[in-house]
C-alpha positions in Angstrom: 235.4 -29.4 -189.8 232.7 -27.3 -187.7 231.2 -24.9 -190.7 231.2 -21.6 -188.1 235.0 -21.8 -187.8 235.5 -22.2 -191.9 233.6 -19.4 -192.1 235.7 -17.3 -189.8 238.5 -18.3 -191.9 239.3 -16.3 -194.9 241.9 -17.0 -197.7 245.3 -17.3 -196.0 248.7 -18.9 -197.6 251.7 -19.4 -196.0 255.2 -20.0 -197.6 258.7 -20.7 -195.5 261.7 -19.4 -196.6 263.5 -22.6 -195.3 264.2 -24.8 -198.7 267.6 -24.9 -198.8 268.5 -25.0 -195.1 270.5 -28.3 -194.1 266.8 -30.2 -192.2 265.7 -33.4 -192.5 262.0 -32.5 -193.2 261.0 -28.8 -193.9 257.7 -27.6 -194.6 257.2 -25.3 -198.0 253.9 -24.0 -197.7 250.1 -24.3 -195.7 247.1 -22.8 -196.8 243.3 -22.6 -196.7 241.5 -21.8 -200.0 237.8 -21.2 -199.4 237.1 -21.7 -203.5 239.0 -24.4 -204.5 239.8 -24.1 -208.8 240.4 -27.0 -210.6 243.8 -28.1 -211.1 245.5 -30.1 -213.1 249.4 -31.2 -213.0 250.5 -33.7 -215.1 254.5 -33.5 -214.1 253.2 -33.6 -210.4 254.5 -31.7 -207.6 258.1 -30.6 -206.9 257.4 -31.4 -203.0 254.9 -34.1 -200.8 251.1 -32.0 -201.3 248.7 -32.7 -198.4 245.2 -31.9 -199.4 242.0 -32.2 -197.1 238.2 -31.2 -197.5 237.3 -28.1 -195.3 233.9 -27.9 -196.8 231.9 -29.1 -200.4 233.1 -31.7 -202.5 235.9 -32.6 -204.6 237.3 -35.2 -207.0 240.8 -36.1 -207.8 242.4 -38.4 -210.2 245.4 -40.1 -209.5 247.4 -43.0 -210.9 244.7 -44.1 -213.4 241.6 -43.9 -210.2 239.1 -41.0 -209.2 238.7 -40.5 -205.3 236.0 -38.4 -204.1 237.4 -35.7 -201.4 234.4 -34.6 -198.5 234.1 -34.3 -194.8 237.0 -36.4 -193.0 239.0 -37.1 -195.8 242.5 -36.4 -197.9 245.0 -37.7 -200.1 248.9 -37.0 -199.8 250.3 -37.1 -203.1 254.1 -37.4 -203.9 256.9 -35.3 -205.9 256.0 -35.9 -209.1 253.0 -37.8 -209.0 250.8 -37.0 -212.2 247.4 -35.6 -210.5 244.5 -33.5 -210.8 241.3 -32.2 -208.9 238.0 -29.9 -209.5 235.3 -29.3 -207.1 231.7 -31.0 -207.8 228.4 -30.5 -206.8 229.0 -26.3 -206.3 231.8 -25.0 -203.9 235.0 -26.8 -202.6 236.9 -25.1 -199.6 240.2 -27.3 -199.0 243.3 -26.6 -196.9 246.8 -27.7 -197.8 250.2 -28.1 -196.9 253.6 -28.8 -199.1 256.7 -30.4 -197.5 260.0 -32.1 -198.5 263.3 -32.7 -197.1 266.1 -36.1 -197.4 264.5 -38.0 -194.6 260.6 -37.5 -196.0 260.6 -40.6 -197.7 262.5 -42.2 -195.0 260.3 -41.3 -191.8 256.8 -42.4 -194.4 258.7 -46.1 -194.8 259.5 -46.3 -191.2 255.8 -45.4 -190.3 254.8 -47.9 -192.7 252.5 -45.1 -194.2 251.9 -45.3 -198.6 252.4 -42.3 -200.6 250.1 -41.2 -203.1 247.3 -42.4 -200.6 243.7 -41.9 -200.1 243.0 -41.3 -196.3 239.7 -41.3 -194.6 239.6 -40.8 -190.6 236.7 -40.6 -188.0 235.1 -37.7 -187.4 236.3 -35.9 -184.3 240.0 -37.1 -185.0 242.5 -35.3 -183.8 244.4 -35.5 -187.5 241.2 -33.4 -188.7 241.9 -30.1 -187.3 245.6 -30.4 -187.6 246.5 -28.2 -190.2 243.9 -25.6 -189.4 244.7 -25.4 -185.9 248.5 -25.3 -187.0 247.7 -22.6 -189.8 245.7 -20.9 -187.5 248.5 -20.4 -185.1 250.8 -18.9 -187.8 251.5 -15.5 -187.0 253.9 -12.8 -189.0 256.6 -13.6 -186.8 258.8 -16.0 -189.3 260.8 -19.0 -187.8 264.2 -18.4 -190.0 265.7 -21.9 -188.2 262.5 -23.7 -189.7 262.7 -26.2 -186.7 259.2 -25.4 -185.3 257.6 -26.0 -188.6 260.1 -29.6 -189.1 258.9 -30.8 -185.8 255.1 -29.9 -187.0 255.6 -31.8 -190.5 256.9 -35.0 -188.2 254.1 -34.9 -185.9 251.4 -34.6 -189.0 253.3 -37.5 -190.5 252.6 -39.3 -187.3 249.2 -38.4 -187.0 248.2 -40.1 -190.7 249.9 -42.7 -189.0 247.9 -43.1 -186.0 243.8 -41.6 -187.6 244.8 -42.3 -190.4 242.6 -45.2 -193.1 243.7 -46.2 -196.2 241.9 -48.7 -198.2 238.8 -48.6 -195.7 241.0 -50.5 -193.2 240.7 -49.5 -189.5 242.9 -46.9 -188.4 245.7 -47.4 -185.7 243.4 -45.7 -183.1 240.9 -46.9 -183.7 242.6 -51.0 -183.4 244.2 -50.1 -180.0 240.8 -48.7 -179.0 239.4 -52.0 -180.2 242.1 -53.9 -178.1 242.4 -52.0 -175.3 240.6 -54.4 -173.0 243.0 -57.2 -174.4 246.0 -54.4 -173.4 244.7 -54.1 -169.7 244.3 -57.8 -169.4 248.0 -58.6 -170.6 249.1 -55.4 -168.1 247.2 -57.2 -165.4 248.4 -61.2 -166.1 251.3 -61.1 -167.8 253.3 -63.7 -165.1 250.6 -66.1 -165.8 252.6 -68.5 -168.0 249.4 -70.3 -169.0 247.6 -67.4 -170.9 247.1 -67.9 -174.6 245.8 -66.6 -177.8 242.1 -67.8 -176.8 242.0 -66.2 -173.4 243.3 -63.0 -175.3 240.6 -63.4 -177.9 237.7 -63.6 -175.5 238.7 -60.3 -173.6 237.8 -58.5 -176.8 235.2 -60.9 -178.2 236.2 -62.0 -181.3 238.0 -64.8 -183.2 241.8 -65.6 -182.0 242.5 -64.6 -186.1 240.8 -61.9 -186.3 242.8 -60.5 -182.7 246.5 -61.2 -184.5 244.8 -59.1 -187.6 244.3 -56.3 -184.9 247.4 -56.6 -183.1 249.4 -56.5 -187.0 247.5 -53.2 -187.9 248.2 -51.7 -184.7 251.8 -52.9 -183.7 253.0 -54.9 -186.9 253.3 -58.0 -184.8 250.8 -61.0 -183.2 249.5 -61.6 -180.1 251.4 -63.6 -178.4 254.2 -61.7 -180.1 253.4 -58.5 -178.3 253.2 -60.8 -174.9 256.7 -61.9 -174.9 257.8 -58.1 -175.4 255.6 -57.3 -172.9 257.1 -59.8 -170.7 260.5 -59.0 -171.4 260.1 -55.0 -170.7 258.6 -55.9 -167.3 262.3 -58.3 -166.9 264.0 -55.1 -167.3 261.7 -53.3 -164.7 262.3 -56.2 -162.4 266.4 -56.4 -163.1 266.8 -52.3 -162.6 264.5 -52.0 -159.2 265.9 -55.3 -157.9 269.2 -56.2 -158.7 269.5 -59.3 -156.1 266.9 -60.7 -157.9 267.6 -63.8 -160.1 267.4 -64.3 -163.7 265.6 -67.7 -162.4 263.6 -65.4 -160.3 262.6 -62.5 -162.5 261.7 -65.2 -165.4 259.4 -67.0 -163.6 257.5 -63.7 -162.2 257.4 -62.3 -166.0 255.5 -65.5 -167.2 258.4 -67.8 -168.6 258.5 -71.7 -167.5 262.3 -72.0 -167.4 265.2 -69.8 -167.5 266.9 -71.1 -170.3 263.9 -70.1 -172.6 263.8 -66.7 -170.8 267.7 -65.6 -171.4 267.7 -67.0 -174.9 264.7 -64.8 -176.0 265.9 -61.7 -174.0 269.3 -62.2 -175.8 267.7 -62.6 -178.8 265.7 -59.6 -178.4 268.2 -57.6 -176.7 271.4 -58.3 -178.1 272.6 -59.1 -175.0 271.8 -61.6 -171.9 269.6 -60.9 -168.9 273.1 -60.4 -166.7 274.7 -58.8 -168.9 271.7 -56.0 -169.2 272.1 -55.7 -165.3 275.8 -54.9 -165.2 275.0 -52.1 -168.1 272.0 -50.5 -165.8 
């Protein structure tokens, strides 16, 4: 974080009054302490704790392991988890935030995103400045409906998601930044039914595995896998602009050799067959 805006920041907590109201996620508090004390917890937290470095050094132990917390990094810890932290090597300035709600644990499996995580992200990302920008925006006016502050706890959760590396592995950004020439090629040749995970490899200039190890950490699928969806996606396109158009038609301009193979994988996918999609749109 730029030094001249953490020392325009002074001391500021924030609690909701929104706990008990019926939301899926809720946030409990968000602060910024500019002299971070040691802590320690043993019985945890009652609610998911966000911590990030502002400024300094710090260490926390968790689950047996001691992470060091500076510059572009954080750990979210969850209810419950045993934990402590001390700043090291002089002052620690940190910034916080506390949230719960039914669906947490939910909406963190569905991202694919593990709990009681160290994160690291790049500098500049936009997941840095999050909850300062978001703190900073906090004014006395309190939001009794608590929505603002759900939607804000969703789009943080999706921001680990996307800057977000754990275990020194890239983060989604940055593996659809390192794909994105393979991206505009696929965009550009999908109809050609001849394309394959080689000619996808060599846009990017590396190894056909080391592309489906990209593809995985950015969509959670392969290659060739992300082509067929691709394909089927532009069917749809194709079906809703141009409904005279043939199924035989439309599956050979999406990249498919026969028809047969292009209705069985859009019915697979789908849940319903290429005509059947038409009558419904």
């Amino acid at each position: 974080m730029d030094s001249a805006y953490r020392r325009y920041l002074t001391e500021r907590r924030y609690f909701t009054e929104i706990k008990d109201l019926p939301l899926p996620v809720y946030m409990e508090s968000i602060g910024y302490n500019p002299d971070q004390e040691a802590i320690s917890r043993p019985n945890g937290y009652n609610c998911y704790h966000w911590l990030q470095t502002a400024g300094g050094k710090g260490e926390i132990s968790m689950g047996g392991a001691k992470y060091l917390l500076e510059a572009d990094s954080g750990i979210l810890l969850l209810p419950g988890e045993s934990h402590s932290y001390r700043p090291i090597e002089g002052k620690w300035d940190t910034f916080y935030m506390t949230f719960g709600g039914p669906q947490t644990g939910a909406i963190l499996a569905t991202l694919g995103l593990p709990v009681s995580s160290y994160y690291g992200w790049d500098r500049g990302a936009e997941l840095s400045g999050f909850v300062p920008a978001l703190l900073g925006g906090i004014d006395s006016a309190r939001d009794l409906s608590g929505l603002s502050f759900s939607v804000e706890v969703y789009r943080f959760l999706t921001l680990l998601k996307k800057d977000g590396r754990v275990n020194r592995l890239p983060s989604l950004s940055n593996s659809v930044r390192r794909l994105a020439p393979v991206l505009e090629f696929l965009d550009r040749h999908y109809a050609d039914s001849d394309i394959g995970l080689e000619d996808m490899a060599q846009r990017a200039d590396i190894t056909p595995r080391h592309l489906n190890t990209l593809f995985k950490q950015a969509f959670g699928m392969t290659a060739y896998a992300y082509l067929i969806l691709l394909r089927l996606r532009k069917s749809k396109e194709m079906m809703t602009l141009h409904p005279r158009m043939t199924v035989k038609e439309v599956s050979g301009l999406v990249g498919f050799r026969d028809a047969s193979h292009f209705v069985a994988t859009f019915r697979k996918q789908e849940g319903v067959t290429p005509e059947q999609f038409r009558t419904l749109h």
